[in-house]
VOKEBA-784903 format. One record per residue (C-alpha): residue in three letters; residue number from 0; x negated, y negated, z. Coordinates in steps of 0.5 Angstrom, whole numbers. Each point is the difference from the previous one (the first is absolute). Last residue first. Layout:
residues N
(r "Ala",NUM,(X,Y,Z));
...
//
This chain:
residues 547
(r "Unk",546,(377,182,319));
(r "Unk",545,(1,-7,4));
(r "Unk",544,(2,-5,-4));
(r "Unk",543,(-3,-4,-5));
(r "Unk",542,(1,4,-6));
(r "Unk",541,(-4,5,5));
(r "Unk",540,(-4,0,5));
(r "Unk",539,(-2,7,5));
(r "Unk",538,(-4,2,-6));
(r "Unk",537,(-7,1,4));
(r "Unk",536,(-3,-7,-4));
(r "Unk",535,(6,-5,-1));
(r "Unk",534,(1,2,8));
(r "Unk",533,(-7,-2,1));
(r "Unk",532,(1,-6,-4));
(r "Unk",531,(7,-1,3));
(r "Unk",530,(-3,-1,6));
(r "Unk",529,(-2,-8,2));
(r "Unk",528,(7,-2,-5));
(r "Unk",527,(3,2,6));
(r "Unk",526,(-3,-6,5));
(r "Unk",525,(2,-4,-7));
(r "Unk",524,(8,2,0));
(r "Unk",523,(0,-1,8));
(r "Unk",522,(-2,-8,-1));
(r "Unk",521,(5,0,-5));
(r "Unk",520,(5,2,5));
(r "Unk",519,(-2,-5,5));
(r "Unk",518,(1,-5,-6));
(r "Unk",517,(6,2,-2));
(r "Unk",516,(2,0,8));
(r "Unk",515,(-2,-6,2));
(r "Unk",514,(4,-3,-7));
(r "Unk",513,(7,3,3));
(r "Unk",512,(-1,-3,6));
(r "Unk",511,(-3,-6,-3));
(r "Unk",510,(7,-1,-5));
(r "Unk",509,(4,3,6));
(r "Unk",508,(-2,-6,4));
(r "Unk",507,(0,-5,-5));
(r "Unk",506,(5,-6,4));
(r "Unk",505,(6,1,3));
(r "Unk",504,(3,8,0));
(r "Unk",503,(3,3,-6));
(r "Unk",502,(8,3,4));
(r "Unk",501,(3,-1,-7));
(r "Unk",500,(2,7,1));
(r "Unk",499,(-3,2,-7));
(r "Unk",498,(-7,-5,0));
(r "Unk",497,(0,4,7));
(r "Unk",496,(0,7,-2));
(r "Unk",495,(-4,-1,-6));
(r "Unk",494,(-5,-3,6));
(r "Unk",493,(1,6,4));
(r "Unk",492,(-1,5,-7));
(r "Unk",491,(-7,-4,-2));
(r "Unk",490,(-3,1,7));
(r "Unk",489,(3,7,1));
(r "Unk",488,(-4,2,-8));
(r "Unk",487,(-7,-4,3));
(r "Unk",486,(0,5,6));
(r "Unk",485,(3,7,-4));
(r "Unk",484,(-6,-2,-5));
(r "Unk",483,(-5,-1,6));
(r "Unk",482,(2,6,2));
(r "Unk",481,(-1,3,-7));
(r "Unk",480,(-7,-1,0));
(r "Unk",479,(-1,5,6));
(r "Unk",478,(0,6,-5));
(r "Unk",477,(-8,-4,-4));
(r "Unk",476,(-2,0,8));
(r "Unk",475,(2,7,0));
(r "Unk",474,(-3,3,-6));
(r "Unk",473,(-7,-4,1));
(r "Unk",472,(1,4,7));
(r "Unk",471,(1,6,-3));
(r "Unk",470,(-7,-2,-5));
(r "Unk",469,(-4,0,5));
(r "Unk",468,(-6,-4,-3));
(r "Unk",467,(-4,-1,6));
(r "Unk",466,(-2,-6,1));
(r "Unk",465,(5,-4,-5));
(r "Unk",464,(5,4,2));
(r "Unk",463,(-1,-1,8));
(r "Unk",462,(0,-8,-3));
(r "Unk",461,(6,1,-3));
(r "Unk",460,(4,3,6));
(r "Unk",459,(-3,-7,4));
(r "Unk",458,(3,-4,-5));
(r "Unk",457,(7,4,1));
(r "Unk",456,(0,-1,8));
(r "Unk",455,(-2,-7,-1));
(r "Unk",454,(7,-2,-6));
(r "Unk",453,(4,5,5));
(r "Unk",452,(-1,-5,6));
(r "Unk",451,(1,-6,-5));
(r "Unk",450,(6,3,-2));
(r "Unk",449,(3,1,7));
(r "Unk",448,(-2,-7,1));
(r "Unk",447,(4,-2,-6));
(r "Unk",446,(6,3,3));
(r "Unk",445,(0,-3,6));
(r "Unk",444,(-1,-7,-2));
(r "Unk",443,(6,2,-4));
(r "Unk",442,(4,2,5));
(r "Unk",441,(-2,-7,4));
(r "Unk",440,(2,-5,-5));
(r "Unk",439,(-5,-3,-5));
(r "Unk",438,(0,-7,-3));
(r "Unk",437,(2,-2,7));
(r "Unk",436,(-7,-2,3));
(r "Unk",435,(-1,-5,-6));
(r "Unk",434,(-7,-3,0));
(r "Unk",433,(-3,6,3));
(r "Unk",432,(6,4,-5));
(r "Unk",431,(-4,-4,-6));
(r "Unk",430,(-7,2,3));
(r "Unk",429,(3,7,-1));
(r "Unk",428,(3,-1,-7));
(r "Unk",427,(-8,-2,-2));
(r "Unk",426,(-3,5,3));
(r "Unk",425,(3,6,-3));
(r "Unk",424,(-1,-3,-6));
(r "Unk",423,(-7,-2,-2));
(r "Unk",422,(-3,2,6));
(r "Unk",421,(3,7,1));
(r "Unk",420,(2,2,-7));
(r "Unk",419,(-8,-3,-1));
(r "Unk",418,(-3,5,5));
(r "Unk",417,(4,6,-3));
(r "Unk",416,(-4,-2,-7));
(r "Unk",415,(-6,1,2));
(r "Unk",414,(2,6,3));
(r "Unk",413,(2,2,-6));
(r "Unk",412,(-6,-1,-4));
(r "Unk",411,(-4,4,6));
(r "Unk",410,(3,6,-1));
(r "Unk",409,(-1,0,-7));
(r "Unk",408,(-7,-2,0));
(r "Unk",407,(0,5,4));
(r "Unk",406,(3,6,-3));
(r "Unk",405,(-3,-2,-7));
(r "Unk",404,(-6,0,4));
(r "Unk",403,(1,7,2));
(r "Unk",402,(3,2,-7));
(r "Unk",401,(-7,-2,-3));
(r "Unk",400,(-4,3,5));
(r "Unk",399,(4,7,-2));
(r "Unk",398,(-1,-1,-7));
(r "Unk",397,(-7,0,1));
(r "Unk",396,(-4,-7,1));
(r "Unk",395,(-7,-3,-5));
(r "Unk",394,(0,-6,3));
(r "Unk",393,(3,-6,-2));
(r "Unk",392,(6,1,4));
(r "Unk",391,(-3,-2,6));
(r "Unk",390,(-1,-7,-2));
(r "Unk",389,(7,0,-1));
(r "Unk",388,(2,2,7));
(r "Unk",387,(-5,-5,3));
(r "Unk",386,(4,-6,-3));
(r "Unk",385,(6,3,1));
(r "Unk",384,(-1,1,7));
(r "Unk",383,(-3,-7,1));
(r "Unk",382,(6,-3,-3));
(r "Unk",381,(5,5,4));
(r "Unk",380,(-4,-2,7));
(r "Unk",379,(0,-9,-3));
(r "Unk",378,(7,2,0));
(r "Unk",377,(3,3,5));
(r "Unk",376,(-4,-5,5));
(r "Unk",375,(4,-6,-4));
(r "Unk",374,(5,5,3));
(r "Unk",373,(-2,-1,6));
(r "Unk",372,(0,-8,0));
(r "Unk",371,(8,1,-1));
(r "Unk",370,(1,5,5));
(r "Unk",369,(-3,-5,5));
(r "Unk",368,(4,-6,-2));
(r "Unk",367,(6,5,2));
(r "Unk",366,(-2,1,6));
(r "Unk",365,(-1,-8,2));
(r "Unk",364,(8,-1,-3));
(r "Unk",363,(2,6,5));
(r "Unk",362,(7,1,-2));
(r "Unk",361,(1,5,5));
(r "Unk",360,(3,6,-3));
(r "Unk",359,(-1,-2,-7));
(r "Unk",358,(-7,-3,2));
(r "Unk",357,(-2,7,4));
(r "Unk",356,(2,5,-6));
(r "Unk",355,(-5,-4,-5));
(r "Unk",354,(-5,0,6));
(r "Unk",353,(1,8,0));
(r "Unk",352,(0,0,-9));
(r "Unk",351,(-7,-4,-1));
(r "Unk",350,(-2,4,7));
(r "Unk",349,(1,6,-5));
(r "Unk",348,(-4,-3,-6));
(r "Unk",347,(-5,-2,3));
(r "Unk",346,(-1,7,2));
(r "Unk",345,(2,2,-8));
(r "Unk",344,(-6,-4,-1));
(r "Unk",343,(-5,3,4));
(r "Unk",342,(2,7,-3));
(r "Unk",341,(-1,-4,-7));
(r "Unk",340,(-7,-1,3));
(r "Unk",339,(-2,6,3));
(r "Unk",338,(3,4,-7));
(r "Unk",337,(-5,-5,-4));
(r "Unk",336,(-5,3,4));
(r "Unk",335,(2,8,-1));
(r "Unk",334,(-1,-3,-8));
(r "Unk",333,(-7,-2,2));
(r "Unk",332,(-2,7,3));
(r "Unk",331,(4,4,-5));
(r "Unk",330,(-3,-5,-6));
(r "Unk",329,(-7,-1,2));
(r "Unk",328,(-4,-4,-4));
(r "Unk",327,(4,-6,3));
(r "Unk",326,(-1,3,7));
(r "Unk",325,(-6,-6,1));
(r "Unk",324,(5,-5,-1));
(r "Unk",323,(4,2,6));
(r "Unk",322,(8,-2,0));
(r "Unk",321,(1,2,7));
(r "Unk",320,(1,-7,4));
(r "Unk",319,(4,-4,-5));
(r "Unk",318,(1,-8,3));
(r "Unk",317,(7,-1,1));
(r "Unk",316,(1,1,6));
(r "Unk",315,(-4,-7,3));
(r "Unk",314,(-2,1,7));
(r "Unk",313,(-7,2,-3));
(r "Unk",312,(-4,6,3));
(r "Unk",311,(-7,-2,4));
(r "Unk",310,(-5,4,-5));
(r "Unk",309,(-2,5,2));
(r "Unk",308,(-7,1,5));
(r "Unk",307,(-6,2,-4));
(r "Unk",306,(-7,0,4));
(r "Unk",305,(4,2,6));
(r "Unk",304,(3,6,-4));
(r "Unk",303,(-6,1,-4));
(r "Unk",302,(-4,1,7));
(r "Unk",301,(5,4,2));
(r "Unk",300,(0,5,-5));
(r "Unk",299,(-8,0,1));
(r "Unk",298,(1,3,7));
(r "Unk",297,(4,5,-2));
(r "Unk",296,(-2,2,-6));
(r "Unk",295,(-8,0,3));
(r "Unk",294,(0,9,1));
(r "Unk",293,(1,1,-8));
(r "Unk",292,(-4,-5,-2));
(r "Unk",291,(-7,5,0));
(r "Unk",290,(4,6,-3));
(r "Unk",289,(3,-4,-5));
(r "Unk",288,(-6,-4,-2));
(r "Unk",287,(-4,6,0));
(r "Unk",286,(4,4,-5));
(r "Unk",285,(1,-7,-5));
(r "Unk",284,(-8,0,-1));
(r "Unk",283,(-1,8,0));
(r "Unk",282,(5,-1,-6));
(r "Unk",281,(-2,-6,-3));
(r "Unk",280,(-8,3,0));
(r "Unk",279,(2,6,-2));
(r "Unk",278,(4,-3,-7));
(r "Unk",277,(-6,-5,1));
(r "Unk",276,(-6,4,0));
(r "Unk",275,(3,5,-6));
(r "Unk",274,(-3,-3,-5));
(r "Unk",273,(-6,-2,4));
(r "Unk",272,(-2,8,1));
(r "Unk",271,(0,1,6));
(r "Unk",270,(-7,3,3));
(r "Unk",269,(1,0,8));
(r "Unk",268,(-7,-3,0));
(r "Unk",267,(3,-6,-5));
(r "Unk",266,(7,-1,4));
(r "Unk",265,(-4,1,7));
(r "Unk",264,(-5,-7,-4));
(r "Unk",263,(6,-4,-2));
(r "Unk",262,(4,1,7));
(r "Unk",261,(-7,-2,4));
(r "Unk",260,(0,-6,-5));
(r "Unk",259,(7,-3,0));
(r "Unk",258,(1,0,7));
(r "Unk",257,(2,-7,1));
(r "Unk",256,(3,1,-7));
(r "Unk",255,(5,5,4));
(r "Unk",254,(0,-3,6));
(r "Unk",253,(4,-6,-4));
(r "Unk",252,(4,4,-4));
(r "Unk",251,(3,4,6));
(r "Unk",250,(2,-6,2));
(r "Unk",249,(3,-3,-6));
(r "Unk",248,(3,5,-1));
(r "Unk",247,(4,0,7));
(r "Unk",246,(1,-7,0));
(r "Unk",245,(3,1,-7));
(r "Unk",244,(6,5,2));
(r "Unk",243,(0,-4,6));
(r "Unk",242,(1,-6,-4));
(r "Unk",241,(5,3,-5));
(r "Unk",240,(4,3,7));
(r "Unk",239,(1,-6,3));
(r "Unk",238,(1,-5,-5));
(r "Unk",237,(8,1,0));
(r "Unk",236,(-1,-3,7));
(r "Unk",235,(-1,-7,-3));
(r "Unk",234,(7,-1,-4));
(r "Unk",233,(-2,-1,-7));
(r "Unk",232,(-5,-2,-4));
(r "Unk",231,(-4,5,-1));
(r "Unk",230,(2,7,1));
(r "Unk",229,(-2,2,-7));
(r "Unk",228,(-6,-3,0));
(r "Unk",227,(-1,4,6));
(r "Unk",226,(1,6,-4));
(r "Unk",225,(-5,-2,-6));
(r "Unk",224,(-6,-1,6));
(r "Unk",223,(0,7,2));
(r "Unk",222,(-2,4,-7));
(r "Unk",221,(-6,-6,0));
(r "Unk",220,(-3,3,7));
(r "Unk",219,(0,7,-3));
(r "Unk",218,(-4,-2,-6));
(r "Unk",217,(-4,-4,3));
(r "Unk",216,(-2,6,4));
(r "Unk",215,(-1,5,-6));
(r "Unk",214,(-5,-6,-3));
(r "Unk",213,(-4,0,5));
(r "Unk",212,(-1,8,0));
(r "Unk",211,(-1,0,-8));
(r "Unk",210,(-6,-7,2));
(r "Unk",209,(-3,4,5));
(r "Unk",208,(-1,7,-4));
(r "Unk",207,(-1,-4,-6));
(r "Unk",206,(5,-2,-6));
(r "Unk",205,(-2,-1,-7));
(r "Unk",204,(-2,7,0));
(r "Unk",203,(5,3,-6));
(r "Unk",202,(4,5,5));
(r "Unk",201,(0,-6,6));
(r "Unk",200,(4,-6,-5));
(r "Unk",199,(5,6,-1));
(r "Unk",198,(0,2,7));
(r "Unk",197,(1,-8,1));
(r "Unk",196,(6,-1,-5));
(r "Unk",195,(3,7,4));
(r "Unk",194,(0,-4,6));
(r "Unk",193,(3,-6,-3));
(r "Unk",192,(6,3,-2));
(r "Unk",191,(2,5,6));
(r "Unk",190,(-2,-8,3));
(r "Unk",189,(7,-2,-4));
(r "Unk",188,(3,-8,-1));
(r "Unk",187,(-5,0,-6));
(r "Unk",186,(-1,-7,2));
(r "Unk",185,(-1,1,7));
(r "Unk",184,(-5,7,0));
(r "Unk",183,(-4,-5,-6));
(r "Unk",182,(-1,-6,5));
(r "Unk",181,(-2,5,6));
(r "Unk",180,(-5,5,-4));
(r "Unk",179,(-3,-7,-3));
(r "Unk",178,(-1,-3,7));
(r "Unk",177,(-2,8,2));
(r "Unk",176,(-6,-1,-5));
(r "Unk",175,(-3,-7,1));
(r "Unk",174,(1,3,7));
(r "Unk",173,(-5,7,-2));
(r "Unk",172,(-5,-6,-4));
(r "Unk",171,(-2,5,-7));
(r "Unk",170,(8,-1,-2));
(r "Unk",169,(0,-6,-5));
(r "Unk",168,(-7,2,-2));
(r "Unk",167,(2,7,-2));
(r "Unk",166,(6,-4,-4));
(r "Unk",165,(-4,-4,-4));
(r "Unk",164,(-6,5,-2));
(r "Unk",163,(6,5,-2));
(r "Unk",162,(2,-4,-4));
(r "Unk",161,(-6,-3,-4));
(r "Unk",160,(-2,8,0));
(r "Unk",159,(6,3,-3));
(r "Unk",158,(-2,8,-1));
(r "Unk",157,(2,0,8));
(r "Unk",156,(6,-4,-2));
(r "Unk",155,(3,5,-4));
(r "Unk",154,(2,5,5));
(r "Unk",153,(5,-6,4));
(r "Unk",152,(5,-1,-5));
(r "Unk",151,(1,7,-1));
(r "Unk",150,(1,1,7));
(r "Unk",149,(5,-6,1));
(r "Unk",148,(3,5,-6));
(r "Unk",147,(0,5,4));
(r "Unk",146,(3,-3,6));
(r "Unk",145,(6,-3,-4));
(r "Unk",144,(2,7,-2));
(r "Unk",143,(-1,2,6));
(r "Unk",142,(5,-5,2));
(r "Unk",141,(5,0,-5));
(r "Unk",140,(1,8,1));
(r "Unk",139,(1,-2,7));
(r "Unk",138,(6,-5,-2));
(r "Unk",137,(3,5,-5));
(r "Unk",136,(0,6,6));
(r "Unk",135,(4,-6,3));
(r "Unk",134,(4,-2,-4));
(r "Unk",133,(2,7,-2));
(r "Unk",132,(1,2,7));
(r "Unk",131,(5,-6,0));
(r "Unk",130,(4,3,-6));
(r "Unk",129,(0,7,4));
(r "Unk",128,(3,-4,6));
(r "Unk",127,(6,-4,-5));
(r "Unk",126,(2,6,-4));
(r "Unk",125,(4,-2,-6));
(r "Unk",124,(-5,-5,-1));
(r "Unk",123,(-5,6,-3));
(r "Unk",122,(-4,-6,-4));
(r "Unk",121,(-5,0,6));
(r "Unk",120,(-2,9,0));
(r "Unk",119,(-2,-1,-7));
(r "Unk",118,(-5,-5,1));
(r "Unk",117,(-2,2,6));
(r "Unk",116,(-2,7,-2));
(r "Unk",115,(-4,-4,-7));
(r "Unk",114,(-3,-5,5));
(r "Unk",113,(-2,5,5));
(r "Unk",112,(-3,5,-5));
(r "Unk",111,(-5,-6,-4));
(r "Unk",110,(-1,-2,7));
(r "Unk",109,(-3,8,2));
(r "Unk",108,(-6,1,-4));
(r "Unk",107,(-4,-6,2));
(r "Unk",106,(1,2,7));
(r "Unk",105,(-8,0,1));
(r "Unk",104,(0,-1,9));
(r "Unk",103,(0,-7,3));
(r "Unk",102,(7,-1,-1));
(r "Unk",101,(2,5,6));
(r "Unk",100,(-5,-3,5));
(r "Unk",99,(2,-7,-2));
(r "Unk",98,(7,2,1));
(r "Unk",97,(-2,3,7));
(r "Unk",96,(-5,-7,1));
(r "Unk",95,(8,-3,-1));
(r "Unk",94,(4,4,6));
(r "Unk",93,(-6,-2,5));
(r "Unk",92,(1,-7,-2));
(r "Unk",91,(8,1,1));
(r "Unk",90,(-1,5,6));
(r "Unk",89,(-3,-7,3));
(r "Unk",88,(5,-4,-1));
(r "Unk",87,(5,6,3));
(r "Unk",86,(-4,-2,7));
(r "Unk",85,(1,-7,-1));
(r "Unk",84,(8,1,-2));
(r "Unk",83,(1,5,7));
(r "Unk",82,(-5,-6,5));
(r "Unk",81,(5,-5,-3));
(r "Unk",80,(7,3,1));
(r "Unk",79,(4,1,-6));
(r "Unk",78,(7,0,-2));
(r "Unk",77,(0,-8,2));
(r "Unk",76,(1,-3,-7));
(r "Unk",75,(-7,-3,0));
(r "Unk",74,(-2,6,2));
(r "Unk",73,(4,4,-6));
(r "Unk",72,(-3,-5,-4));
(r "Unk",71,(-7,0,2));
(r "Unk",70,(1,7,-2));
(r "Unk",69,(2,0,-7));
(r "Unk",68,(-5,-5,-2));
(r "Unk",67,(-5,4,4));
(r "Unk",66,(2,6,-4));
(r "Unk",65,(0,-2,-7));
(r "Unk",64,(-8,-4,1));
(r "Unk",63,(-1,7,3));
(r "Unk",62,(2,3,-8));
(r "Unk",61,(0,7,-2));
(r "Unk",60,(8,0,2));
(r "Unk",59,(-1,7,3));
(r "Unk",58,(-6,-1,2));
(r "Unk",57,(1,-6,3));
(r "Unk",56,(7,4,4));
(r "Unk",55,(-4,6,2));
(r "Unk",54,(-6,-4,3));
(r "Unk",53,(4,-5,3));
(r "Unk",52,(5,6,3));
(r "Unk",51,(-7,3,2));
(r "Unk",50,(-2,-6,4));
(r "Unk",49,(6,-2,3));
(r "Unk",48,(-1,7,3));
(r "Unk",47,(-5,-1,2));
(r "Unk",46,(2,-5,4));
(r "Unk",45,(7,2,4));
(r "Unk",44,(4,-5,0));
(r "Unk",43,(3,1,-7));
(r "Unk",42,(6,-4,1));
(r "Unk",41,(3,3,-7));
(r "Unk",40,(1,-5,-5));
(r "Unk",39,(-7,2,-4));
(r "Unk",38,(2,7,0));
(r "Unk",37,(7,-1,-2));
(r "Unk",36,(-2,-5,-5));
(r "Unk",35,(-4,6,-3));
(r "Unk",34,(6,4,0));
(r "Unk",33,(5,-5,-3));
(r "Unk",32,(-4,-3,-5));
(r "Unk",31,(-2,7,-3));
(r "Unk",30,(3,0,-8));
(r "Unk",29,(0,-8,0));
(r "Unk",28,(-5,-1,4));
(r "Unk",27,(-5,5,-2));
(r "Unk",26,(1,-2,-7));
(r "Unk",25,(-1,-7,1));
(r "Unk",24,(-7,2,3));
(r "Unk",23,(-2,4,-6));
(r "Unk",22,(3,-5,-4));
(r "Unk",21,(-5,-6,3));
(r "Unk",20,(-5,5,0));
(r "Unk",19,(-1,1,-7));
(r "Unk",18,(1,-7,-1));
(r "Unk",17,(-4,-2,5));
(r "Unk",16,(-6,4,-4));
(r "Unk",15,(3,-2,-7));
(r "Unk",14,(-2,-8,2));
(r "Unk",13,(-6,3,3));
(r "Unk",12,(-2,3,-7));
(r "Unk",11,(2,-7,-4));
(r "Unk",10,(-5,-4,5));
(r "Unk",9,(-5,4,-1));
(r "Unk",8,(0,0,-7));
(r "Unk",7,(0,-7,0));
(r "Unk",6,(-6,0,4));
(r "Unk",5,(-4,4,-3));
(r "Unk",4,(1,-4,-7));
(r "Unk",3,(-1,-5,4));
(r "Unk",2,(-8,2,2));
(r "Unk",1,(-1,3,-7));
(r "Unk",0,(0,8,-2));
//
């Protein structure tokens, strides 16, 4: 087998071993999601057990690289402390020598069995949490059999002598060696795969005690580069937790080739074999670091906190804070982030409906140029909302992930259009009575406050729905439409009643008086429409009214 021929076989091997992870993580969250981002959400002030439920959660996922990205998000959004987040990065690389410790055993005879199971198991759509069990034992089976095959890919090269001269030059220089361990780790995004590559690389005898142990530590450094790309370019306190989590490997790195020699010869005397040197290495390796870090949390969370202060907020609202690139890949989490946003969104929203209240009230030409550049503010979010959501719908989502970003985009549509009812035509009548004060009377000034009050109410009611899902207050708020219907039949009956009595006041009063409300009922009809694909869903919504 030639040196290109190993490569690209290589190449395809790594590629079906993310895959195998890919759905083995996928599965996980969708089936599991809640339980493990209860885990990792719950301020885990207490350190081992940080360590422990990062151990469980990248077990569970077969990922490190997963749970980093899902932590740093968690710490980005404040759900978790510094020292809590350092400690479950350190139950993630203890959680990954625990994979390897399990893969490094001949388990030839069981992928065939867990591909078939979850096979079968992945076609039950009737069940949704059987179907995602059959992903993930379909993605372990993708794994091992990936494994095997990198071990078939490896076996040859001891009768190939050209191939075997090259590589065992390449890693006869133990940094040589971690470099390449580092390079391989990022681009196969997995240091439970780069391990196993080593062990092979070990059992055919390319590998040397040193340069086994060397690569090991360039394995464990490079699993902590690809989160911190992931952080990058963002606000600056997003980098903590990745710099930590690479400190830290780098640390242990560092002593670790420093004390390569001692460590190779009580390897030798203890009489591992190499094949089974870098599984018990890794482990040994990732064992030590969180005893030895454990202690210096603390002090390192406030150094990365000086180091990495955030980012000075801007003044203009418009700007999205929660849409984070780096959750992309993570359905749940990046589909909670677009919730953050669309909240914020309606928070624009509400003061959009208080200042609309205050330049009716007060006819206030300052307040309502405020509400017209805040809705230039709706409409940047809703873009970047929008954008965000799309790219969220190219991962492989449940039904449920489609029904919550169908619920948001939704959300966030309506509100959208909220905002330009209220600068497009409410603000147009009302920069009129700033020009004519006599357009409306006092009554009818009235009236359109209490709308506008009932408007903020039932804006805040759709909000609790969208966090909560509370289908008693989605039927509520549906209910309340019919005041608005009462307000826009009163309004179009009085001025009926005037055209009758020939008692039409001068001027267009009724006209904007009728026209306020129409808009304001519009308004409410949006703020609805928020819940009615929870309604459509548990049956509530029928024939559009209510079952």
């Amino acid at each position: 087998m030639t040196a290109t021929q190993v490569i690209v076989s290589l190449l395809g091997i790594v590629a079906l071993l993310l895959w195998g992870v890919g759905l083995v993580s996928a599965g996980v969250m969708a089936g599991f999601g809640p339980s493990l981002r209860q885990i990792l959400a719950t301020r885990l002030d207490n350190r081992l057990a940080a360590i422990v439920g990062g151990t469980l959660v990248t077990m569970a996922l077969q990922s490190s690289t997963a749970t980093a990205m899902m932590v740093t998000s968690f710490t980005a959004g404040g759900l978790v402390a510094l020292v809590p987040a350092l400690s479950v990065m350190l139950g993630a690389n203890l959680g990954t020598a625990l994979i390897v410790q399990v893969l490094s055993f001949n388990l030839g005879l069981i992928y065939p069995l867990l591909i078939f199971t979850g096979y079968v198991l992945q076609r039950r759509r009737a069940n949704p949490r059987l179907s995602e069990v059959g992903r993930i034992l379909l993605g372990l089976g993708v794994i091992l059999l990936s494994l095997e095959l990198l071990s078939a890919l490896v076996v040859p090269l001891e009768h190939a002598p050209d191939v075997r001269q090259v590589m065992t030059l390449i890693v006869r220089d133990p940094v040589l060696a971690m470099l390449l361990a580092i390079l391989f780790t990022v681009l196969a995004h997995s240091s439970v795969g780069a391990i196993l590559f080593i062990m092979s690389l070990a059992e055919i005898g390319i590998l040397s005690a040193p340069s086994t142990i060397a690569m090991v530590v360039g394995a464990n450094i490079g699993s902590a580069i690809n989160p911190l790309l992931a952080a990058s370019g963002g606000d600056r306190s997003h980098l903590r937790l990745p710099v930590g989590n690479l400190a830290n490997r780098l640390a242990g790195g560092v002593v670790t080739m420093l004390l390569l020699a001692p460590i190779s010869a009580f390897a030798d005397r203890f009489g591992l074999p190499l094949q089974r040197l870098a599984p018990d290495f890794h482990l040994a390796f990732n064992v030590v670091m969180a005893l030895v870090s454990v202690p210096l949390l603390p002090a390192a969370a406030r150094l990365l906190t000086r180091l990495f202060p955030e980012d000075a907020r801007p003044e203009d609202a418009g700007r999205p804070l929660y849409l984070d690139a780096a959750s992309l890949n993570r359905p749940k989490v990046a589909l909670a982030n677009a919730a953050r946003e669309v909240l914020r969104m309606a928070d624009i929203a509400e003061a959009m409906l208080a200042g609309s209240r205050k330049v009716f009230r007060d006819a206030d030409p300052i307040a309502l140029s405020r509400i017209r550049r805040t809705d230039d503010e709706i409409d940047r979010l809703y873009g970047a909302v929008r954008r965000y959501l799309s790219k969220i719908s190219q991962n492989d989502l449940t039904e449920s992930d489609k029904r919550r970003l169908f619920e948001i985009l939704d959300f966030a549509v309506n509100i959208e259009h909220v905002g330009d009812i209220v600068d497009a035509n409410l603000m147009a009548i009302a920069a009129q009575r700033i020009d004519d004060r006599q357009i409306l009377n006092e009554e009818e000034m009235v009236r359109i406050g209490e709308m506008h009050e009932r408007l903020i109410a039932h804006l805040r009611l759709a909000v609790s729905v969208l966090i909560d899902g509370d289908a008693t207050s989605a039927r509520q708020l549906v209910a309340e439409k019919e005041r608005f219907r009462d307000y826009e039949r009163a309004a179009t009956e009085e001025q009926f009643r005037q055209i009758l009595s020939g008692q039409l006041p001068k001027g267009q009063s009724a006209n904007r008086y009728l026209d306020v409300v129409r808009d304001l009922k519009r308004i409410e009809a949006h703020i609805a429409a928020t819940v009615y694909p929870l309604l459509e869903r548990t049956g509530d919504l029928k024939s559009s009214r209510l079952a």
